[in-house]
Backbone as JSON Lines, residues from 0, in Angstrom:
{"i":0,"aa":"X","n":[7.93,-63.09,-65.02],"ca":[8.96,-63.23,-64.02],"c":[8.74,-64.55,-63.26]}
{"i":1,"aa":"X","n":[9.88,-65.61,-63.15],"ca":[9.97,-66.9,-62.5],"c":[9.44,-66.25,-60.95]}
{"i":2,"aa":"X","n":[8.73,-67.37,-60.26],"ca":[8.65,-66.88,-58.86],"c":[9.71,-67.4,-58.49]}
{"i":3,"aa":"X","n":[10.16,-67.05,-57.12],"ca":[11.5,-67.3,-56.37],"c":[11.1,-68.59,-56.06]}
{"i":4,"aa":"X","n":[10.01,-69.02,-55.8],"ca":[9.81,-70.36,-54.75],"c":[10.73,-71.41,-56.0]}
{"i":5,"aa":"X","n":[9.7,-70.99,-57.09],"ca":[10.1,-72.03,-58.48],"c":[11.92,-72.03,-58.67]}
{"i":6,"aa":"X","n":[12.56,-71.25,-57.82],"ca":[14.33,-71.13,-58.28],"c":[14.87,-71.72,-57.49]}
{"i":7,"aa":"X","n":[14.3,-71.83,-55.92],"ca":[14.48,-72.28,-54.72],"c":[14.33,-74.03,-53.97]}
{"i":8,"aa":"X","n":[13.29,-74.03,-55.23],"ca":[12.52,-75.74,-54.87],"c":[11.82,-76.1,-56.14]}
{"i":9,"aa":"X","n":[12.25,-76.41,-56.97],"ca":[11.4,-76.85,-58.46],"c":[10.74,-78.03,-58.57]}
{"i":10,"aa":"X","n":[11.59,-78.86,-57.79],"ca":[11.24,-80.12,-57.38],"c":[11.28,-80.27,-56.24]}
{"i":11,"aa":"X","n":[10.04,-81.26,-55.71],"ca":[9.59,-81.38,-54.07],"c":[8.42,-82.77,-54.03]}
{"i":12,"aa":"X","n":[8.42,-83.22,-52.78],"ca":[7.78,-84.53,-52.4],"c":[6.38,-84.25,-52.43]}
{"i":13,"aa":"X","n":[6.11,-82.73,-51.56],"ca":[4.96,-82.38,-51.47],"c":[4.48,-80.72,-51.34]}
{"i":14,"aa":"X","n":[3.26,-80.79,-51.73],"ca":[2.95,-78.69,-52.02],"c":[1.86,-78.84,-51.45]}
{"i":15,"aa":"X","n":[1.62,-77.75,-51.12],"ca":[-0.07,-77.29,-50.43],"c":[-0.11,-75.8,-50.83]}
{"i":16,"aa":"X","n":[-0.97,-75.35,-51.12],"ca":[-1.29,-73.9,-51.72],"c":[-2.79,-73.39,-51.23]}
{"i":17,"aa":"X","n":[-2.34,-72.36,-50.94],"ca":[-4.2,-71.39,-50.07],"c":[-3.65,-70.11,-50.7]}
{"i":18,"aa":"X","n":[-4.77,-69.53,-51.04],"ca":[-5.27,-68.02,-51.17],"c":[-6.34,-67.76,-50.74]}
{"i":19,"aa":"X","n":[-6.22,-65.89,-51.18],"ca":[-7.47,-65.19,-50.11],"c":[-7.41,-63.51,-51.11]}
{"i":20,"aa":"X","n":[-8.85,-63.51,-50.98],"ca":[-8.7,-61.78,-51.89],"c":[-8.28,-60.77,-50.61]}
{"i":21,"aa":"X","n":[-7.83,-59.03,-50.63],"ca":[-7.16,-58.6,-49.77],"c":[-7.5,-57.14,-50.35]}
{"i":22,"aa":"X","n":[-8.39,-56.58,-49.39],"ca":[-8.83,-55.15,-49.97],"c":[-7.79,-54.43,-49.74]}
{"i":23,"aa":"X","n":[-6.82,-54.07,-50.61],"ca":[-5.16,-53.46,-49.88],"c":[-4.85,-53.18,-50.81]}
{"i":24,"aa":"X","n":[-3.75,-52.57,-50.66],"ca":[-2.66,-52.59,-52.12],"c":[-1.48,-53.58,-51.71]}
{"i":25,"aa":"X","n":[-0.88,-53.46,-52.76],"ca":[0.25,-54.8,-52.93],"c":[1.29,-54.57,-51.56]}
{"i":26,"aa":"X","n":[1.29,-53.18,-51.57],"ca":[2.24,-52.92,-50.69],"c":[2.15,-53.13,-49.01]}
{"i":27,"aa":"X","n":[0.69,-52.61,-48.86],"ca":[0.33,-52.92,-47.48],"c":[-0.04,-54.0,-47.08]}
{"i":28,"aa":"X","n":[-0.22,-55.19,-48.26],"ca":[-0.75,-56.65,-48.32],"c":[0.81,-57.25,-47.91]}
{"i":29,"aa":"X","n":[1.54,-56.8,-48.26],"ca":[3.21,-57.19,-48.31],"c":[3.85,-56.8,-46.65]}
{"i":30,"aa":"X","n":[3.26,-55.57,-46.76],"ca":[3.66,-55.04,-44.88],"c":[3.21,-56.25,-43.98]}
{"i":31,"aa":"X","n":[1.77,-56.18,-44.32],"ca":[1.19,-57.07,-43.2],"c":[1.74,-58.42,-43.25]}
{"i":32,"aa":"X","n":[2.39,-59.08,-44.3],"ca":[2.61,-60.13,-44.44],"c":[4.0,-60.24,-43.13]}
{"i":33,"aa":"X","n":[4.78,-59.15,-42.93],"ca":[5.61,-59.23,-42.24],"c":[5.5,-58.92,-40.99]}
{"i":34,"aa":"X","n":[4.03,-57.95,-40.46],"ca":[3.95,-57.59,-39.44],"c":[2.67,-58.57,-38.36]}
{"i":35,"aa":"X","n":[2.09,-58.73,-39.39],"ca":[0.83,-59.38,-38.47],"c":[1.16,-60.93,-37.82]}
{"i":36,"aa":"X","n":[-0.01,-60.86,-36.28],"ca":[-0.12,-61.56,-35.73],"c":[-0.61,-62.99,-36.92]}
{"i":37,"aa":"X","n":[0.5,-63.51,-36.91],"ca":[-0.08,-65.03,-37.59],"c":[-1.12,-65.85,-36.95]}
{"i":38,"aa":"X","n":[-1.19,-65.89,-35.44],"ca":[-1.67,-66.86,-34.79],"c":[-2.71,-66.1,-34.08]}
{"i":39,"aa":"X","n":[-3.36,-64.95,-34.67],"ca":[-4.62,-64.23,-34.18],"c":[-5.54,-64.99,-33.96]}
{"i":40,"aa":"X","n":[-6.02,-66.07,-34.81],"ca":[-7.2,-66.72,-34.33],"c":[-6.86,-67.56,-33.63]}
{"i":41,"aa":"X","n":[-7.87,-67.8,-32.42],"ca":[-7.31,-69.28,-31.11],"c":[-7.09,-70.45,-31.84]}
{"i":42,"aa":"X","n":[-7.84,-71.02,-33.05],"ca":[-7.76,-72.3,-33.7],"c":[-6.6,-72.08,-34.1]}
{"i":43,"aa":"X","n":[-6.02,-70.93,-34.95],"ca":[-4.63,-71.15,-35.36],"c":[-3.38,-71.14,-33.82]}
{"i":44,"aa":"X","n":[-3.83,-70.51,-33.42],"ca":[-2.57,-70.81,-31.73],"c":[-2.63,-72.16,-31.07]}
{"i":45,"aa":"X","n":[-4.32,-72.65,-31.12],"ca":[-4.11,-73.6,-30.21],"c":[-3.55,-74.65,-31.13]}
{"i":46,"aa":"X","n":[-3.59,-74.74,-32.46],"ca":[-3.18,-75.95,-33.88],"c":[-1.48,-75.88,-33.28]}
{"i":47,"aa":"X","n":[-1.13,-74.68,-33.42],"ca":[0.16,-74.44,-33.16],"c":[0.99,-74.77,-32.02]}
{"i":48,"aa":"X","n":[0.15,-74.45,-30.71],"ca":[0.57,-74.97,-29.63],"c":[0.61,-76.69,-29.86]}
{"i":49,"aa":"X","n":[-0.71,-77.31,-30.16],"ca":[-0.64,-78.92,-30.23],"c":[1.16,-79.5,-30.61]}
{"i":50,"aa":"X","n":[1.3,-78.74,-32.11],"ca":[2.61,-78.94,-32.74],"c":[3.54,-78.69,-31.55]}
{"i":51,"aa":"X","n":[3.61,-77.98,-31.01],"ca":[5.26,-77.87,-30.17],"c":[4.9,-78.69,-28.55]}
{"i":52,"aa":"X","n":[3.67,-78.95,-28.29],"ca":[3.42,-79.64,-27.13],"c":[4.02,-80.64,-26.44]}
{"i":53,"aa":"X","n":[3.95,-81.84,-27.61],"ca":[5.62,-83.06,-27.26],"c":[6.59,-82.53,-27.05]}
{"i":54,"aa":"X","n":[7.56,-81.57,-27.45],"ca":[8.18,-81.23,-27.57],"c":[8.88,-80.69,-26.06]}
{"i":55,"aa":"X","n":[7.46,-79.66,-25.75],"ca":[7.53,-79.03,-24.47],"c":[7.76,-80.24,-23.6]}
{"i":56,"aa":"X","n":[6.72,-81.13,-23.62],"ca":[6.63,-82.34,-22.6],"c":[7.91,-83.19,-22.43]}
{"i":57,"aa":"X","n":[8.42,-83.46,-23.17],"ca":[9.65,-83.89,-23.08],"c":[10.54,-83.31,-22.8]}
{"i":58,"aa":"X","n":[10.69,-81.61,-22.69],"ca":[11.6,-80.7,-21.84],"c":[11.53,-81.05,-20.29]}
{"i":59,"aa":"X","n":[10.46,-81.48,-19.9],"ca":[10.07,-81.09,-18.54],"c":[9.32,-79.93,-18.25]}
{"i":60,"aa":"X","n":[9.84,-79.64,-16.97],"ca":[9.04,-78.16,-16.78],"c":[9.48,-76.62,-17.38]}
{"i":61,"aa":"X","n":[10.37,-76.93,-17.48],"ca":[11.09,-76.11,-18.69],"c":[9.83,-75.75,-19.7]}
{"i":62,"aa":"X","n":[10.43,-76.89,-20.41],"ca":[9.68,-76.81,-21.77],"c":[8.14,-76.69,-21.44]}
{"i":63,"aa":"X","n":[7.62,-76.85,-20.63],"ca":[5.89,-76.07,-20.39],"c":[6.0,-74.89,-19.91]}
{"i":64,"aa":"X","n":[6.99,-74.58,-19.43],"ca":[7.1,-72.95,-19.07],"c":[7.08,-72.08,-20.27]}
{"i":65,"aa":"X","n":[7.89,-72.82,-21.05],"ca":[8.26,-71.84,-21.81],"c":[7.24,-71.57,-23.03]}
{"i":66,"aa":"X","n":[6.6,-72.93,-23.21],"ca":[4.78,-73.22,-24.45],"c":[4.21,-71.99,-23.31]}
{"i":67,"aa":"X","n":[3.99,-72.23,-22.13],"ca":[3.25,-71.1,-21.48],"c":[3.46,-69.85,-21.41]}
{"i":68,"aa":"X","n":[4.33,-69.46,-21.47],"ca":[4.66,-67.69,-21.83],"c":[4.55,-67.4,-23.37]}
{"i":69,"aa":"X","n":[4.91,-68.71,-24.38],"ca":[4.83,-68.15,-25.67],"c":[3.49,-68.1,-26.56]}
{"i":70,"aa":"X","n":[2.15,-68.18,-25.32],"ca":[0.59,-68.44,-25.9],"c":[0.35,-67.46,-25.99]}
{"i":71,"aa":"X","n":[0.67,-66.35,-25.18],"ca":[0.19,-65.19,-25.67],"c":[0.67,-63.93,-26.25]}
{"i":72,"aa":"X","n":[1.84,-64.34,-27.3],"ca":[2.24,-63.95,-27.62],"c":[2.71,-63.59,-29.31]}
{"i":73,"aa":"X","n":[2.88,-62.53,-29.57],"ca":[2.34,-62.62,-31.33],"c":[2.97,-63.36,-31.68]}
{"i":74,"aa":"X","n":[2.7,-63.63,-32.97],"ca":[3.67,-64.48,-33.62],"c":[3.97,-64.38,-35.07]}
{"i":75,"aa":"X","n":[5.01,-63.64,-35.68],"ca":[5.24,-62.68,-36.83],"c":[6.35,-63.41,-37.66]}
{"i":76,"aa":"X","n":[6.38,-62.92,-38.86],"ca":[7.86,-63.82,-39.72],"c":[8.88,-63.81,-39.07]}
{"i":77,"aa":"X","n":[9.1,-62.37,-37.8],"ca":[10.37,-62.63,-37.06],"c":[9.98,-63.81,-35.92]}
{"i":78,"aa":"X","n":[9.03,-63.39,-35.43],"ca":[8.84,-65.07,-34.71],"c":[9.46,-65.98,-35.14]}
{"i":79,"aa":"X","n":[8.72,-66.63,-36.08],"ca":[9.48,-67.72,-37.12],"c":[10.91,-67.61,-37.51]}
{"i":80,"aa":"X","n":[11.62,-66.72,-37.47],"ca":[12.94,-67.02,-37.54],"c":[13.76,-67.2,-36.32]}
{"i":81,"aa":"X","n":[13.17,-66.54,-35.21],"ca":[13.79,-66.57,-34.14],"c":[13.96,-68.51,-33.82]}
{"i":82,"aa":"X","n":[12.9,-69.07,-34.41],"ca":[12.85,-70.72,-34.23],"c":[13.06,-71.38,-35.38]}
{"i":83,"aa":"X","n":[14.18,-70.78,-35.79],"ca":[14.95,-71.79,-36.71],"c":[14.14,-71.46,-38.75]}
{"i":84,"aa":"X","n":[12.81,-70.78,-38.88],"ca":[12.96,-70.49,-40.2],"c":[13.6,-69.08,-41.17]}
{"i":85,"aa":"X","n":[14.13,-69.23,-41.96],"ca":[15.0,-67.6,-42.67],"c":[14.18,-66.91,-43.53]}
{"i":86,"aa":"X","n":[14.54,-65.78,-43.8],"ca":[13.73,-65.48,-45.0],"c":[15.07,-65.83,-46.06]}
{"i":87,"aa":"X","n":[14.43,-66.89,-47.16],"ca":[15.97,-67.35,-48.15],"c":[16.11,-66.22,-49.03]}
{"i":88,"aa":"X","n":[14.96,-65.48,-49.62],"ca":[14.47,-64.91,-50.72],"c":[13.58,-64.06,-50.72]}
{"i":89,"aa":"X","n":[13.36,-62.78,-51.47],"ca":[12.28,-61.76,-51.19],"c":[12.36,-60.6,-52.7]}
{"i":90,"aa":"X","n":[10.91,-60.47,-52.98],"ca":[11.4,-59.87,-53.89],"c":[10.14,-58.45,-53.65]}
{"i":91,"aa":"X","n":[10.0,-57.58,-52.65],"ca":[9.25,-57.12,-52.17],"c":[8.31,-55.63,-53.22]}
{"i":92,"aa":"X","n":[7.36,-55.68,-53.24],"ca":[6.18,-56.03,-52.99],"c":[5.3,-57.83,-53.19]}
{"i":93,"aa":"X","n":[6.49,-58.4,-53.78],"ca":[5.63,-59.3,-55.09],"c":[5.6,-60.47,-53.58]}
{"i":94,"aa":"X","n":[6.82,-61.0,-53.16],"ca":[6.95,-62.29,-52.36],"c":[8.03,-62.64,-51.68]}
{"i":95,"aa":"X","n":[8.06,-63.09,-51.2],"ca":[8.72,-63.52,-49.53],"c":[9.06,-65.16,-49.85]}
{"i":96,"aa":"X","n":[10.11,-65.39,-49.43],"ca":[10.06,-66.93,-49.48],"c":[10.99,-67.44,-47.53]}
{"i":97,"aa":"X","n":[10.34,-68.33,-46.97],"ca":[10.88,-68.83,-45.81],"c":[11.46,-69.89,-46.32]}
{"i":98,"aa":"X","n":[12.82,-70.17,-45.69],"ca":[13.38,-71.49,-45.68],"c":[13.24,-72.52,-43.94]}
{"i":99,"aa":"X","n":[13.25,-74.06,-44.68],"ca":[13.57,-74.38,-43.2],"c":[14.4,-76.01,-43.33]}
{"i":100,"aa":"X","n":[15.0,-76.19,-42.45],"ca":[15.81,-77.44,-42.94],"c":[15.9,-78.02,-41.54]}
{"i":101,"aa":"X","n":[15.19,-79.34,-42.12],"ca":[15.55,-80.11,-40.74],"c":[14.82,-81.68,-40.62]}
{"i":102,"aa":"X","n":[14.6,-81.9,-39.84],"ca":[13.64,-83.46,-39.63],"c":[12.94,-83.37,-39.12]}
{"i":103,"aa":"X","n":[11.44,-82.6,-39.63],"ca":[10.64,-82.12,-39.07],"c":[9.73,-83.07,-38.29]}
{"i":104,"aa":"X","n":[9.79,-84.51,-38.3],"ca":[8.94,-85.61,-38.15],"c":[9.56,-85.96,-36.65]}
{"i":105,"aa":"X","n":[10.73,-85.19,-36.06],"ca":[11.03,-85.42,-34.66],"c":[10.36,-84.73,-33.87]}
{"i":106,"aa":"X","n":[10.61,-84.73,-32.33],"ca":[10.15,-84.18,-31.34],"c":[10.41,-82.22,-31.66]}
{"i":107,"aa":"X","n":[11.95,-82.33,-31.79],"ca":[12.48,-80.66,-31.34],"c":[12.79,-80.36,-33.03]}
{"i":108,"aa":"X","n":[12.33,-81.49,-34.08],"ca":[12.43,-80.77,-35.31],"c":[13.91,-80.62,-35.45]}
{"i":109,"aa":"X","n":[14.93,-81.02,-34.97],"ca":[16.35,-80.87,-35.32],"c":[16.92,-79.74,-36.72]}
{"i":110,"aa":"X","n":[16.48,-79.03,-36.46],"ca":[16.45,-77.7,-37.51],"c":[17.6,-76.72,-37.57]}
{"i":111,"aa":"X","n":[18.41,-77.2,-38.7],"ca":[19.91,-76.85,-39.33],"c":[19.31,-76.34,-40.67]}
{"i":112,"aa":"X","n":[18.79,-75.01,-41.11],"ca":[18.5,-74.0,-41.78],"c":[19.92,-73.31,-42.25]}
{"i":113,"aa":"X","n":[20.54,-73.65,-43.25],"ca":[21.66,-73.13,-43.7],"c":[21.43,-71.45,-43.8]}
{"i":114,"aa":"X","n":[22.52,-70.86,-44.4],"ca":[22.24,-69.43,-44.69],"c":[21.69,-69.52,-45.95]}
{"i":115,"aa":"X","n":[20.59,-68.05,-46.45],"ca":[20.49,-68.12,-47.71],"c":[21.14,-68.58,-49.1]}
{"i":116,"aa":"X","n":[22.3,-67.93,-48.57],"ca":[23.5,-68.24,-49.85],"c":[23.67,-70.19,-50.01]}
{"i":117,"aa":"X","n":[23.51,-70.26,-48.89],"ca":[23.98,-72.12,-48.81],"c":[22.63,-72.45,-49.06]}
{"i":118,"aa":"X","n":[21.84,-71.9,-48.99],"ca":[20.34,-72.46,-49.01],"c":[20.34,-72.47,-50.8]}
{"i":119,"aa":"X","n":[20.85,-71.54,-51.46],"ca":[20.59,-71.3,-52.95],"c":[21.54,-72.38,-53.28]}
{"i":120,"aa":"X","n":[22.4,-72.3,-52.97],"ca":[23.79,-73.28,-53.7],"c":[23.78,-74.8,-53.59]}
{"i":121,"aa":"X","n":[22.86,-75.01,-53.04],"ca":[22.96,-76.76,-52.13],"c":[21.3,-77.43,-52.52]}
{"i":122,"aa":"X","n":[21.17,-78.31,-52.33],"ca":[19.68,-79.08,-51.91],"c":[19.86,-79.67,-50.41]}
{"i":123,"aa":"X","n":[18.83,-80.41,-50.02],"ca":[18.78,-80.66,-48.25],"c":[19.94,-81.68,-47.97]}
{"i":124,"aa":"X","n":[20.68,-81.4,-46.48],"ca":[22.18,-82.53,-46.44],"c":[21.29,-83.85,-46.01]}
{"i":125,"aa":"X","n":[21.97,-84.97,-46.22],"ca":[21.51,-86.31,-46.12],"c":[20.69,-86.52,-44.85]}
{"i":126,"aa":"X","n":[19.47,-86.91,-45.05],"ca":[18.7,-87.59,-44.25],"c":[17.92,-86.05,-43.47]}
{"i":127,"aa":"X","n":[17.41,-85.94,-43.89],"ca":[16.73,-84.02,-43.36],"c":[15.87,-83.76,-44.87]}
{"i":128,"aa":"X","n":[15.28,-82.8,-44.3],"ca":[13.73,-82.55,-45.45],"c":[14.44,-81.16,-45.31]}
{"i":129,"aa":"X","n":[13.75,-80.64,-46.53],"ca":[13.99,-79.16,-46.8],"c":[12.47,-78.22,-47.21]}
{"i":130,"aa":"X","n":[12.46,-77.11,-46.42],"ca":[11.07,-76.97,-47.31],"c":[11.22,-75.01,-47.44]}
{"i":131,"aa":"X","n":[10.05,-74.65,-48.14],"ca":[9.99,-73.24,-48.7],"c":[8.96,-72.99,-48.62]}
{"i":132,"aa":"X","n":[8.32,-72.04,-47.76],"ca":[6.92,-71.18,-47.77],"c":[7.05,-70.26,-48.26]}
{"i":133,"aa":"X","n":[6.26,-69.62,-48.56],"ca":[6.29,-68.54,-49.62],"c":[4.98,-67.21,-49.49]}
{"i":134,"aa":"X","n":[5.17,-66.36,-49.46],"ca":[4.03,-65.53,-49.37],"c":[3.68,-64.82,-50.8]}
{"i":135,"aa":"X","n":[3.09,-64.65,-51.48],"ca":[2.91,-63.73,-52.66],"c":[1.83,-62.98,-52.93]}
{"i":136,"aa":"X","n":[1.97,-61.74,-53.0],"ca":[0.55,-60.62,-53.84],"c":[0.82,-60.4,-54.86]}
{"i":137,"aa":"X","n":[-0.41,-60.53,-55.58],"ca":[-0.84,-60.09,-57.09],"c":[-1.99,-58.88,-56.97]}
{"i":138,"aa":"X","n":[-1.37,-58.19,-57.81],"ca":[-3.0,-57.24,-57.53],"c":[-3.4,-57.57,-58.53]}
{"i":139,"aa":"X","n":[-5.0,-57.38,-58.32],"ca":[-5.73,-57.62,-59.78],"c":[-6.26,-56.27,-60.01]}
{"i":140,"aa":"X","n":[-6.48,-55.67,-59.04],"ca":[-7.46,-53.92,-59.83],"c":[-6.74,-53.33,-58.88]}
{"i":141,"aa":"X","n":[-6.58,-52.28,-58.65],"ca":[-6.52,-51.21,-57.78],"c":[-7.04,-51.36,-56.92]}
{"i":142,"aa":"X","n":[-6.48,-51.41,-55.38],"ca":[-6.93,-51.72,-54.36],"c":[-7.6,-53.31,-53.94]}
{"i":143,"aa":"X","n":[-7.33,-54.56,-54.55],"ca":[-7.25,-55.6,-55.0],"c":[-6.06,-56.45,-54.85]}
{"i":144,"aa":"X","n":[-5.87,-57.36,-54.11],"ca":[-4.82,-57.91,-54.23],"c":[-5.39,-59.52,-54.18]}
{"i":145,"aa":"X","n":[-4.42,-60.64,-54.8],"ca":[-4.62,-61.69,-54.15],"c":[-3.36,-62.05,-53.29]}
{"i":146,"aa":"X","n":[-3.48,-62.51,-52.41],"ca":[-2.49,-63.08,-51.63],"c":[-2.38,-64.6,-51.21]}
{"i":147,"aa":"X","n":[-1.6,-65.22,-52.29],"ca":[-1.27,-66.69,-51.59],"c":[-0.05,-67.31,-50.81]}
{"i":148,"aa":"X","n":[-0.44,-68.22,-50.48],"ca":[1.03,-68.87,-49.89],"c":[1.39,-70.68,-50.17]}
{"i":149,"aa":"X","n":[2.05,-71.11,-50.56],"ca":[2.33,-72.27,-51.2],"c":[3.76,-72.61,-50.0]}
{"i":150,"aa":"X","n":[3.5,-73.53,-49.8],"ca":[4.44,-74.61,-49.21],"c":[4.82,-76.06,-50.52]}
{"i":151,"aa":"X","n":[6.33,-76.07,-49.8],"ca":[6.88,-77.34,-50.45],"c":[7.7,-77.94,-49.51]}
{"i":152,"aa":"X","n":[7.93,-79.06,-50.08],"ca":[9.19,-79.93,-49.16],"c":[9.66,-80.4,-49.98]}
{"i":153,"aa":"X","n":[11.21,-80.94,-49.61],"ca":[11.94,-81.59,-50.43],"c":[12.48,-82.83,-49.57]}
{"i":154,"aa":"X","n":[12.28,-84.02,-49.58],"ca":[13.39,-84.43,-48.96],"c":[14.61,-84.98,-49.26]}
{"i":155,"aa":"X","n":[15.52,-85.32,-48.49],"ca":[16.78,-85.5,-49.4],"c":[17.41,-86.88,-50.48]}
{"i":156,"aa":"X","n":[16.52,-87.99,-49.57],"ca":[16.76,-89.29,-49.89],"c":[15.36,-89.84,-50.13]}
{"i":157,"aa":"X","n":[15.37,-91.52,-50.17],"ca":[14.62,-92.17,-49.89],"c":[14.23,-92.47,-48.68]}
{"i":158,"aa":"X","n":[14.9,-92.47,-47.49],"ca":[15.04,-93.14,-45.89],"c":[14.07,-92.07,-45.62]}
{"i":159,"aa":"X","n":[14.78,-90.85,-45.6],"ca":[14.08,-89.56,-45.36],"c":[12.72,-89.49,-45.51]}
{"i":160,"aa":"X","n":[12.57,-89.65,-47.24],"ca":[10.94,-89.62,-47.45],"c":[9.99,-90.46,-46.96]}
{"i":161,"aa":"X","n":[10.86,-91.78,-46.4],"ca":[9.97,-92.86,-45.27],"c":[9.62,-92.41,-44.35]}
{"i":162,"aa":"X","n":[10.11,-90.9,-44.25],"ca":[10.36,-90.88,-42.59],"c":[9.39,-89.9,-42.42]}
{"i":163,"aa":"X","n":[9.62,-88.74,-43.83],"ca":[8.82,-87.65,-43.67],"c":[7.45,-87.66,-44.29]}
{"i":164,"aa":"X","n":[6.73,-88.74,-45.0],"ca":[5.75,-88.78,-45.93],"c":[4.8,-89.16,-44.86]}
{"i":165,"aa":"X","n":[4.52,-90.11,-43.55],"ca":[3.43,-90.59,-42.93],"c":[3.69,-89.07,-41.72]}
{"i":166,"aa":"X","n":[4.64,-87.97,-41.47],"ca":[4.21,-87.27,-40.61],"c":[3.58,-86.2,-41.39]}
{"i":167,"aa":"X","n":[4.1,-85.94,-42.78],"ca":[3.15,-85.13,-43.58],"c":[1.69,-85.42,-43.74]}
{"i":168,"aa":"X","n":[1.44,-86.7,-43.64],"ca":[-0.52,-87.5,-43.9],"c":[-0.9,-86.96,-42.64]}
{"i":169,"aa":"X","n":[-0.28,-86.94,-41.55],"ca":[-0.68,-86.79,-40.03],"c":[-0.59,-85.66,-39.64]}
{"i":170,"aa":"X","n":[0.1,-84.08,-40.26],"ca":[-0.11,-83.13,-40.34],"c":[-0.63,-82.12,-41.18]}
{"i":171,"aa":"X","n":[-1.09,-82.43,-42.37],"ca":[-1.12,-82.06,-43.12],"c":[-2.76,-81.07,-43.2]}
{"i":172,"aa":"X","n":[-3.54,-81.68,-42.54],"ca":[-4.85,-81.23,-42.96],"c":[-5.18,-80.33,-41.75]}
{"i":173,"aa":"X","n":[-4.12,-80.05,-40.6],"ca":[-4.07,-79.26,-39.58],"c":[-3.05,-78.33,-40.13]}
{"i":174,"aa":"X","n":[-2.07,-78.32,-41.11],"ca":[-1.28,-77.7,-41.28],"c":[-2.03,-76.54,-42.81]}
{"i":175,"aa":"X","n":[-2.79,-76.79,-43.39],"ca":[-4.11,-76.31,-44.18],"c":[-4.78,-75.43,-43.2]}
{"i":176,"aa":"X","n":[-5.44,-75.98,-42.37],"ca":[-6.0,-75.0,-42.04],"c":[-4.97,-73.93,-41.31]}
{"i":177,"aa":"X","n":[-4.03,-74.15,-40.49],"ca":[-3.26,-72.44,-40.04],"c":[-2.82,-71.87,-41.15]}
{"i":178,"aa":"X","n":[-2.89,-72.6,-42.21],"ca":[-2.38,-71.59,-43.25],"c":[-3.49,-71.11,-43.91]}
{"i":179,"aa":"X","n":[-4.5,-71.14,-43.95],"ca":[-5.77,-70.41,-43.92],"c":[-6.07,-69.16,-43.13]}
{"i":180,"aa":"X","n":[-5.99,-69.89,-41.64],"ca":[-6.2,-68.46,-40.87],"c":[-5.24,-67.7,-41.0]}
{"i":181,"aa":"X","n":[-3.99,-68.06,-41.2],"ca":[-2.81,-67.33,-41.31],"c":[-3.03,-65.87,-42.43]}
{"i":182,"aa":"X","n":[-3.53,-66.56,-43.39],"ca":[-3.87,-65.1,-44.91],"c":[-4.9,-64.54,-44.13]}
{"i":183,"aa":"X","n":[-5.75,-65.37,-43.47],"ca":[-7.02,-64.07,-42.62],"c":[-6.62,-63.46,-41.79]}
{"i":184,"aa":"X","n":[-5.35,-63.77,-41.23],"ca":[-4.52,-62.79,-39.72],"c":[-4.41,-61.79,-40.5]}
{"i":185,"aa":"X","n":[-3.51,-61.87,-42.28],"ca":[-2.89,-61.02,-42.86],"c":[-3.47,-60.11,-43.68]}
{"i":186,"aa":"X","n":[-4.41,-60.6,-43.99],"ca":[-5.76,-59.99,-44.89],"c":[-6.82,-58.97,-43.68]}
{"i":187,"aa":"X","n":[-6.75,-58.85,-42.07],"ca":[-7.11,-58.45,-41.45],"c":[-6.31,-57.21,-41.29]}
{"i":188,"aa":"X","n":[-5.2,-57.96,-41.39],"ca":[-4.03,-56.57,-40.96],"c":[-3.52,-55.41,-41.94]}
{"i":189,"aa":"X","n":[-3.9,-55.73,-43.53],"ca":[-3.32,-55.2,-44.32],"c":[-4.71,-54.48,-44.65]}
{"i":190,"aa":"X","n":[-5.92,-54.63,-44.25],"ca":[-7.45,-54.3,-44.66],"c":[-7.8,-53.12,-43.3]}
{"i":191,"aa":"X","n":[-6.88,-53.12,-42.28],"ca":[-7.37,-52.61,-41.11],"c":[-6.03,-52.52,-40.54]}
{"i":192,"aa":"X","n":[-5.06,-51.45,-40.52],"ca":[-4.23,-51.56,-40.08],"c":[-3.95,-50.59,-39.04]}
{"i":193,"aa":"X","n":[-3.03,-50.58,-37.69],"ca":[-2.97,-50.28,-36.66],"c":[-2.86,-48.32,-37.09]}
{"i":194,"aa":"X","n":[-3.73,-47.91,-36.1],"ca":[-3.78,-46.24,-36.66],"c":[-2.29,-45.74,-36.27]}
């Protein structure tokens, strides 16, 4: 079976891929993928906070109000959609795919995430990056799972990829590691889950 990511983004500028083993079954490895705190560990919140920090700062006080109420607070696939990423694709137990569309190399990320359907039918509109995270379990034995997650980007042009290739070098090895702790938020949650 094609993975969804491969139908969604075949071609892309750039990939990063992490896994993690997951004493679970496919199914509860798949729950947690949707329920758990992503940003459980402080290195992954505070990585995360850094990312939206300009952002805030340039709101004013606003925008630090609002980084300040959202530190302690979970942060789940609905999180992530509530700020602009979808789920495009899902084929559940197996994988999950997030979409996100935008210019991620700005301050507020200017993030125009079409609907799924437009997300399948189209590639990214001019001058904007497109990208696809992806969650997936494999079991290997009974009670065994692996669980990875692969990122891609696409961007749309050449201008674009000028634009988006030196903020990818400059995020990239911070953006590795939350996606590390991220499978250990999920691998915590699906190994130990709330009674």
């Amino acid at each position: 079976m094609r993975p969804l990511i491969d139908e969604l983004l075949p071609v892309y500028d750039v990939r990063e891929r992490h896994r993690t083993q997951v004493r679970a079954s496919a199914a509860a490895t798949y729950a947690a993928i949707r329920s758990a705190d992503l940003a459980d560990a402080p290195l992954a919140r505070a990585l995360l906070g850094a990312r939206a920090l300009p952002a805030a700062l340039a709101a004013g006080r606003a925008g630090l109000r609002a980084l300040r109420r959202r530190r302690h607070e979970p942060i789940t696939l609905g999180t992530l959609e509530r700020h602009g990423f979808r789920v495009v694709a899902a084929r559940p137990p197996v994988e999950i795919v997030l979409g996100l569309e935008g210019r991620f190399w700005t301050l507020s990320g200017e993030l125009a995430t079409p609907p799924p359907a437009a997300f399948r039918a189209r590639g990214p509109m001019p001058g904007t990056a497109r990208g696809v995270w992806s969650f997936t379990t494999r079991e290997r034995e009974p009670g065994l799972v692996e669980l990875a997650t692969e990122t891609r980007v696409r961007c749309a042009d050449a201008a674009t990829r000028r634009r988006f290739l030196p903020y990818w070098i400059l995020i990239r090895p911070a953006s590795g590691v939350i996606r590390r702790l991220m499978l250990g938020a999920i691998r915590r949650a699906a190994e130990h889950p709330p009674a």
